[in-house]
Every structure is written in C-alpha cells, then in structure tokens.
C-alpha positions in Angstrom: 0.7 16.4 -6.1 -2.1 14.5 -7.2 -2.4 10.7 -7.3 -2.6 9.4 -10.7 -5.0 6.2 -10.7 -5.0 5.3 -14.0 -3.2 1.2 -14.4 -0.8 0.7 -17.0 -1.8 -1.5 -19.7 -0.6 -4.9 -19.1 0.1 -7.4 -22.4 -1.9 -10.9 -21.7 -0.6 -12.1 -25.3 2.8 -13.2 -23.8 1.9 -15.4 -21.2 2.6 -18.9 -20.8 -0.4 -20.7 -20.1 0.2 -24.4 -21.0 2.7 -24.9 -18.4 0.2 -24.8 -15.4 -2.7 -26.6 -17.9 -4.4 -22.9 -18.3 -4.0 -21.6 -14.9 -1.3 -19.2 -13.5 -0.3 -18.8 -9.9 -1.3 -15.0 -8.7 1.0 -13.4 -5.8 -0.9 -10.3 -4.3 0.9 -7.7 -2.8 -0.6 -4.9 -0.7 0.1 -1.6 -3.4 0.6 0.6 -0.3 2.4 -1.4 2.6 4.2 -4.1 -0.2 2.9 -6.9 2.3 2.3 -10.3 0.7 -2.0 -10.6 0.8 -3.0 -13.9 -0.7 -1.8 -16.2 -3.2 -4.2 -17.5 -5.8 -4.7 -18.4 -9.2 -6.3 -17.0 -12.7 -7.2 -18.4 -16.2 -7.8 -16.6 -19.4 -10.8 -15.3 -18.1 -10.6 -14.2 -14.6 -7.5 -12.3 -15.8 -9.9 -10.8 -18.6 -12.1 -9.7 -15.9 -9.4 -8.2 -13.3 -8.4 -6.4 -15.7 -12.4 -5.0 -17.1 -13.5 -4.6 -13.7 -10.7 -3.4 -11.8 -11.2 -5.7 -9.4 -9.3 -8.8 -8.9 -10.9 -12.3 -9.6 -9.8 -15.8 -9.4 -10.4 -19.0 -11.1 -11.5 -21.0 -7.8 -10.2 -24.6 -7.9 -12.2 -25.9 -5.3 -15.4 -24.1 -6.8 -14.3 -25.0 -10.2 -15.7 -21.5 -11.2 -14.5 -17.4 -11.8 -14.3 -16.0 -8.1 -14.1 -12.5 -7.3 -12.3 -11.5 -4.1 -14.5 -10.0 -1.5 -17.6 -11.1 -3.5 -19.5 -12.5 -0.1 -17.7 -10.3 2.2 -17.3 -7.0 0.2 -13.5 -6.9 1.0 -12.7 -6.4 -2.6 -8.8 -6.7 -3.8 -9.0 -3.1 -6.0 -6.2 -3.6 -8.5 -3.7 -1.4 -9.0 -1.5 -3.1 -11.7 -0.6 -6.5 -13.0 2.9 -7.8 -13.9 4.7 -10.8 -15.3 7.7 -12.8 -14.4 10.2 -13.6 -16.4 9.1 -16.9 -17.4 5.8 -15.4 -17.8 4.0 -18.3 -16.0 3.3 -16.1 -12.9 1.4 -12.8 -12.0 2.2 -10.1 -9.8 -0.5 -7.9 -8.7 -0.8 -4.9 -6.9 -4.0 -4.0 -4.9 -5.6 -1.9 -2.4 -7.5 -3.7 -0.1 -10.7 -3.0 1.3 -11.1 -4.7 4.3 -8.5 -7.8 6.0 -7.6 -10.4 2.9 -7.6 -13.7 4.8 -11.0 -15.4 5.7 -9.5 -15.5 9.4 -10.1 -11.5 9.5 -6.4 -10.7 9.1 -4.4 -8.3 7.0 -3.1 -11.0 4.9 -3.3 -15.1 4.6 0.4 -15.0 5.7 0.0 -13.8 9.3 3.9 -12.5 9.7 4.5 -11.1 6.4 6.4 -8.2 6.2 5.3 -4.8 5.3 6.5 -1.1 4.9 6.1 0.2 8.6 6.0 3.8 7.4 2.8 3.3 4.6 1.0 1.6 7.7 1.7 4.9 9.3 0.5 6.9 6.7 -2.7 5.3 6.2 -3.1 5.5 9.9 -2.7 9.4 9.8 -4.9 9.1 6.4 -7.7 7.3 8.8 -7.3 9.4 12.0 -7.6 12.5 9.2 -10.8 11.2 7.7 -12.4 10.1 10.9 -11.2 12.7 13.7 -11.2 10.3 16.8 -11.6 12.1 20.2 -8.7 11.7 22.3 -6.2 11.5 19.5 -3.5 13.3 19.2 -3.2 13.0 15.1 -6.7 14.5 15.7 -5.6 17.2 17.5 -2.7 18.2 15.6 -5.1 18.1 12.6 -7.9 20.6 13.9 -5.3 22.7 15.2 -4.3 23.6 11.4 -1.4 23.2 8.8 0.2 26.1 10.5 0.8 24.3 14.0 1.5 20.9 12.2 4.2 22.6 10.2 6.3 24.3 13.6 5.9 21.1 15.3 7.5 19.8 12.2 10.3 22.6 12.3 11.1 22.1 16.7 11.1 18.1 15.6 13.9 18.8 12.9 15.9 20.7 15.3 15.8 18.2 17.9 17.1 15.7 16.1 19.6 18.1 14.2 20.7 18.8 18.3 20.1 14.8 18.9 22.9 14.0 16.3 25.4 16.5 17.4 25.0 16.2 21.1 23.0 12.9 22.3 23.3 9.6 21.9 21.8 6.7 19.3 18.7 6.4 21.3 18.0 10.3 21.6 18.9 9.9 17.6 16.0 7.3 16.9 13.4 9.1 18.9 13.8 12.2 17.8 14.2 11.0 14.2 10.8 8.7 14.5 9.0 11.7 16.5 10.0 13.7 12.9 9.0 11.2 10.9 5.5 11.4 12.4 5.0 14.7 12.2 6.2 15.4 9.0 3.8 12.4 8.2 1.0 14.0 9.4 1.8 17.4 7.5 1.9 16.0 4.1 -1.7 14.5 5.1 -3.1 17.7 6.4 -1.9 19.4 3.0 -4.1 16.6 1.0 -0.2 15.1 0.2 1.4 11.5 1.7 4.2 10.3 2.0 3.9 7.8 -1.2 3.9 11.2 -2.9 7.1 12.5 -1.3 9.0 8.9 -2.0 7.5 9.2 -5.9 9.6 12.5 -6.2 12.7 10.8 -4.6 11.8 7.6 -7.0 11.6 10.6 -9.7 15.1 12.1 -8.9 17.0 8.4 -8.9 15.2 7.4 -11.9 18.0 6.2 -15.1 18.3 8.8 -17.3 
C-alpha cells in the first residue's frame, strides 16, 4: 500500500484571530510517534506560508518577524496537516521532523512527552533498513530476504499462540513483543509499515 502524501486542504477563513491580537498558539505533534514537538505561534502570514511551502513557520515574538523552523539548523518541521479547535483560536499541526525539535538537541521541547512506542519502532526498523548497520540483527534479518523474515514471523506467532495456552503472563508479553518485532520488520522489508497496516484497521472501524 502506498503512502498518500498529498495534505488536506485546510480552511484559514474560519479562524478567530482577534482573540490573541492576530496571533494563534500552534501545538505540534510528531505525525508518526503523536509526541508533543514544540509549541509556537502563527499569524496570517506564517500560516500562509506553512501551508505554500509545506514547511512549518512561525511568527517569532521575540524576533518580531516570520520564522521558519529549522531555518539555521536545517531540522525543518515538514507538515503534514493543519487543524483547528473548536473555538478556532488554536492550531493543530502534524509534522515529520527532520532532525531533534528543541534547540537542546532533543526529540521534542517537552523532554518526557509521551509517544507511540511502536511508530518509534518502525522508524527504527525504517532506519536500520535504509542504512544496513553491521552487527544488527534488523540488518541481518533484512539481507537474509522476505522469505526468512516471513518464517521467523510464522515460529513467533506460534510461540505466543503456545505462550497463551500454556505459559504464563510474562512468557505472554515476550513472545507477543518478539512478534510484534518481527512482523514489524516484514512489513518494512515488503516496502509496507506498520502505519499502513493500522490505516486498514482505521479503514475497517471507520462509521459507515
């Protein structure tokens, strides 16, 4: 399944900007992990140029100016989509980072916010696919073919299948995690992720 890129339009008209004297306060969430990156905050124009340039600027109230993220240290914010509250006085946007957020070199200004464990794992597998590190074994498992990957995938599914009937909780969690991994890595090596797999599931639950 191929990745569809393209954002959604997103209706500026509607927002409220008198209520914070022309600027509005910008949450920015990871669009892969869902981990809180930065808050910040746009005017008229900065939004007008998040959304030409696909990449997301600020209105810098200490530099009294338009600021694109990453501008000095290329780790751009790559937008993803842009959404409104209720009160449509604050912004929502999605990114995909390229490089750590926060000026300190971390992931995000907010050093213990929370993220989706299992899209940090699949853009580790998406890394350790793309660069091959020696030693590894996501490395391994990737030059030894889809084949392998897939019946390491299969004995994983029967030990936890076994696990559940006739081990405890713990032998339950590993085997279930060591599954979880391997099917993680399977997806990768047939150019899929997981994001794709939960996209069908999001898909199947969808209202009618």
């Amino acid at each position: 399944m191929a990745t569809d890129n393209r954002r959604p339009a997103f209706d500026a008209t509607r927002l409220d900007w008198n209520k914070g004297d022309g600027l509005l306060p910008v949450i920015v969430q990871d669009a892969a992990t869902l981990r809180v990156l930065m808050l910040g905050y746009m005017n008229r124009e900065a939004l007008q140029a998040t959304l030409a340039g696909g990449r997301v600027t600020f209105f810098s109230r200490s530099k009294q100016r338009l600021w694109t993220k990453g501008e000095s240290s290329g780790h751009v914010l790559e937008l993803v989509s842009v959404e409104a509250d209720c009160d449509d006085d604050t912004l929502l946007v999605l990114a995909r980072p390229h490089g750590p957020t926060c000026h300190l070199q971390r992931a995000s200004c907010f050093p213990s916010a929370p993220s989706a464990f299992l899209s940090e794992l699949d853009a580790l597998v998406a890394q350790r696919e793309r660069e091959r590190p020696a030693e590894s074994y996501t490395t391994r498992l990737f030059e030894a073919g889809v084949r392998r990957v897939a019946q390491k995938v299969g004995e994983e599914g029967v030990e936890t299948a076994l696990a559940a009937v006739a081990q405890d909780e713990t032998a339950l969690l590993g085997e279930s995690a060591d599954l979880l991994y391997h099917l993680t890595v399977l997806l990768r090596a047939r150019g899929l992720s997981l994001a794709d797999a939960v996209g069908v599931l999001r898909e199947r639950h969808a209202p009618r």
